[in-house]
C-alpha positions in Angstrom: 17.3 -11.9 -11.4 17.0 -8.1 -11.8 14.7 -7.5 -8.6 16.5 -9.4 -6.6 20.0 -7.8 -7.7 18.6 -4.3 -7.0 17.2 -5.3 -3.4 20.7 -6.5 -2.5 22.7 -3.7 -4.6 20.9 -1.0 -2.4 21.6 -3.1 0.7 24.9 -3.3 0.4 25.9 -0.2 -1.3 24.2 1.7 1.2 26.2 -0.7 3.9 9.4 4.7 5.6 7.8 1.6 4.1 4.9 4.2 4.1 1.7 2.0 5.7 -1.8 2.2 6.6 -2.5 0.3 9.7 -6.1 -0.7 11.5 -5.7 -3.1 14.4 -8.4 -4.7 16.6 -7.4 -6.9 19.4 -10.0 -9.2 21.2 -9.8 -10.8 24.7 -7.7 -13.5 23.4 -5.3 -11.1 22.0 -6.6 -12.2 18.4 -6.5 -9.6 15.8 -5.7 -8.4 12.2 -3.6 -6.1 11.0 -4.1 -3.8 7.6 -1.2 -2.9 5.9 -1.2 -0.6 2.7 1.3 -1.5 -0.2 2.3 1.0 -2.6 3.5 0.4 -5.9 7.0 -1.1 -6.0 8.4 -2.9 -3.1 7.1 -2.4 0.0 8.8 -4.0 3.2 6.3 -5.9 5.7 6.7 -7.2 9.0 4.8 -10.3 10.6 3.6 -8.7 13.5 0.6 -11.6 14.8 1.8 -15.5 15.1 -0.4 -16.9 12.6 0.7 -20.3 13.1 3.1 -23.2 11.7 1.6 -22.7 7.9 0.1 -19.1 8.9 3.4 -17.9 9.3 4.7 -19.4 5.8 5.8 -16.1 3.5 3.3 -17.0 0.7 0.0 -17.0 3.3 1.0 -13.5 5.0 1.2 -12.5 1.7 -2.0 -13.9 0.2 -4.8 -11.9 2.0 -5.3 -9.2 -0.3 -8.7 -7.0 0.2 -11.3 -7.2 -2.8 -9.5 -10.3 -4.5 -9.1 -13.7 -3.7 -5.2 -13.9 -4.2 -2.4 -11.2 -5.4 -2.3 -10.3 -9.0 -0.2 -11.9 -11.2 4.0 -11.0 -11.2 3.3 -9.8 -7.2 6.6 -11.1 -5.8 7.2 -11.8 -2.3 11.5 -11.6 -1.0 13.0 -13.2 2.3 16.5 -12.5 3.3 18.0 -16.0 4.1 20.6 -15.0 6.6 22.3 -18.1 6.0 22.3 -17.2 2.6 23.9 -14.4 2.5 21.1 -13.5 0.1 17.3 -13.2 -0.9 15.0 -16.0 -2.1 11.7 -15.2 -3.9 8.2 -16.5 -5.2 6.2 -14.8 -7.6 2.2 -15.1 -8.1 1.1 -16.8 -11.7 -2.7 -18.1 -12.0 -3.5 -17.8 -8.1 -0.5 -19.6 -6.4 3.1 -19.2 -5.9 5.8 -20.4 -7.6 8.3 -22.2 -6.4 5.8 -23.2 -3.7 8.9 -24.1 -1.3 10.3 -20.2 -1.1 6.7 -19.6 -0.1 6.5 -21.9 2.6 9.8 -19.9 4.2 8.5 -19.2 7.9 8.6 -15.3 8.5 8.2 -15.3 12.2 6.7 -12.6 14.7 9.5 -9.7 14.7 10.7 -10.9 11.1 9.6 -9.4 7.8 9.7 -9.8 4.0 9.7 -7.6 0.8 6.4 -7.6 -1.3 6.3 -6.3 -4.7 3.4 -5.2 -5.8 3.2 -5.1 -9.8 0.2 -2.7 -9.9 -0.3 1.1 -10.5 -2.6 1.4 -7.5 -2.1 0.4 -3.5 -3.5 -3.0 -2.4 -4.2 -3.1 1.2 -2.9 -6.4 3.0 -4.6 -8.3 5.7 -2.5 -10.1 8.8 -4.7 -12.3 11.4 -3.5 -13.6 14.1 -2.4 -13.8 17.7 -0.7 -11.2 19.5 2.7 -12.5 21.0 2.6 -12.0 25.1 4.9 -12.8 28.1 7.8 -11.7 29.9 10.8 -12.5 27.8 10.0 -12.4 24.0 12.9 -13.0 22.4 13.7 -12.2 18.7 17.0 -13.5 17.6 19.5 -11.0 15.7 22.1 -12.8 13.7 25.4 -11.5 12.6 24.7 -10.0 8.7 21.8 -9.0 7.4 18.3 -9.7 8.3 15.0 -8.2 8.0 13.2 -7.2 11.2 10.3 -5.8 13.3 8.7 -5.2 16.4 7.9 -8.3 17.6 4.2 -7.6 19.0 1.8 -5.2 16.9 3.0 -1.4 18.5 3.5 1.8 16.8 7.3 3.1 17.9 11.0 3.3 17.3 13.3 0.8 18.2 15.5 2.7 20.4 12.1 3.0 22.7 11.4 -1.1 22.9 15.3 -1.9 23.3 16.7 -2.9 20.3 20.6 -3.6 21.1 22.8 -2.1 18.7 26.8 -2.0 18.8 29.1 -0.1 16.8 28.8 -0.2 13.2 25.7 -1.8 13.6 23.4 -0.5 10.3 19.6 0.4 10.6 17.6 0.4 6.7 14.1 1.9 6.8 12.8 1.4 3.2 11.0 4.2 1.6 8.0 2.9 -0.5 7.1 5.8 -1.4 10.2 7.1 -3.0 11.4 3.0 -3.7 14.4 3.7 -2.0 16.5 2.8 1.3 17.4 5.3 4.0 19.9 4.1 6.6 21.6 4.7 10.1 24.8 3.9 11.5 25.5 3.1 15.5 28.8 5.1 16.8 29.2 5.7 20.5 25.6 4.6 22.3 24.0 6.6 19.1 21.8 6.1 16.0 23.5 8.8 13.5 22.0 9.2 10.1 21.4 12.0 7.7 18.1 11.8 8.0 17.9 12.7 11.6 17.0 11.0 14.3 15.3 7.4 13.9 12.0 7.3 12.4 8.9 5.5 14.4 8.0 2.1 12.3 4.5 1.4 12.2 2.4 -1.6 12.8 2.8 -4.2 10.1 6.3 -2.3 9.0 9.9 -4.2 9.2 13.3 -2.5 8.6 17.1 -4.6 7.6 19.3 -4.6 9.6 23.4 -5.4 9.6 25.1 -6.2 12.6 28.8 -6.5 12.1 30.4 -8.3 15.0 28.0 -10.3 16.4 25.2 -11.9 16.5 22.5 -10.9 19.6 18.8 -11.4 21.4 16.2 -8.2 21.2 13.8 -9.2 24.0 10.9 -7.8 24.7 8.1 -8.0 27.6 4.3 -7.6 26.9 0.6 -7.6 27.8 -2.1 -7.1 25.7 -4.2 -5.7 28.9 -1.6 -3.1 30.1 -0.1 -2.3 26.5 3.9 -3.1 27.8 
């Protein structure tokens, strides 16, 4: 279909989601996460571990402030790695359809596209655990695959150890101006002609390509000490 054609043709031809984030964290290192979608797509990362079925695509998707489901021809995109390409719901009388593409899991440090058919921003709502411990690890396969921080922080990815190799391709997508902006790794650097890599905010995933092989980003954190 035509969305999906022009998600993958501005992958691969090129080869900040612009949020709105409020966080609260409790004792238990539950909390919520607000993320703002502008018209268009809008590319969102799971940053809280909802669960088996929280973590299904179509219920990250689903908590839309001031309605009780996402408006009708809202589309929600996963890359399947395996793939090689994207699968997609869309929203028609209050559920998705196919159901199955909205059951795809989008674990902590993953993301998906959402469309949102609207002329005005929609503000999403993310609840659930903050992911802790010493060794987080978020898997990287060879290809294409959408990613994200895997516990709810504010920051680039150079700063929380994102291993990169050469020829190794980093897309931030642009809500704002619907398009991709992209990064290449050559010798130990992210080059780009947009400078420097961009922070990504809470609630905000980026693709990426990794060329020769596939790889682990781990991570360490506590919710007490903020690392």
């Amino acid at each position: 279909m035509r969305t999906k054609a022009l998600l993958l043709a501005a992958a691969f031809a090129a080869a900040g989601i612009s949020t709105s984030v409020g966080q609260v964290f409790s004792v238990n290192a539950v909390g919520y996460v607000n993320v703002t979608l502008k018209k268009g797509f809008n590319l969102v990362a799971n940053p809280l571990d909802a669960g088996a079925t929280g973590n299904q695509m179509g219920n990250l998707a689903k908590n839309i402030q001031g309605a009780s489901f996402p408006p009708d021809a809202t589309r929600i995109f996963k890359f399947r790695n395996d793939l090689n390409r994207f699968v997609d719901a869309i929203a028609d009388g209050g559920e998705w359809l196919p159901l199955a593409t909205a059951q795809e899991i989008i674990a902590p440090g993953e993301g998906f596209f959402f469309f949102n058919p609207g002329n005005t921003d929609l503000t999403l709502t993310m609840v659930g655990e903050v992911k802790q411990g010493p060794a987080l690890d978020n898997p990287l396969p060879k290809g294409f695959s959408i990613k994200s921080n895997i516990v709810p922080q504010a920051g680039t990815v150079q700063a929380f150890g994102l291993p990169a190799q050469d020829a190794d391709r980093y897309f931030k997508y642009d809500a704002t101006q619907q398009r991709y902006l992209d990064w290449i790794y050559d010798a130990g650097d992210w080059v780009g002609a947009s400078g420097p890599l961009p922070s990504l905010g809470v609630g905000e995933a980026f693709l990426l390509f990794r060329g020769t092989s596939a790889g682990t980003w781990t991570r360490s954190f506590n919710v007490n000490t903020g690392t």
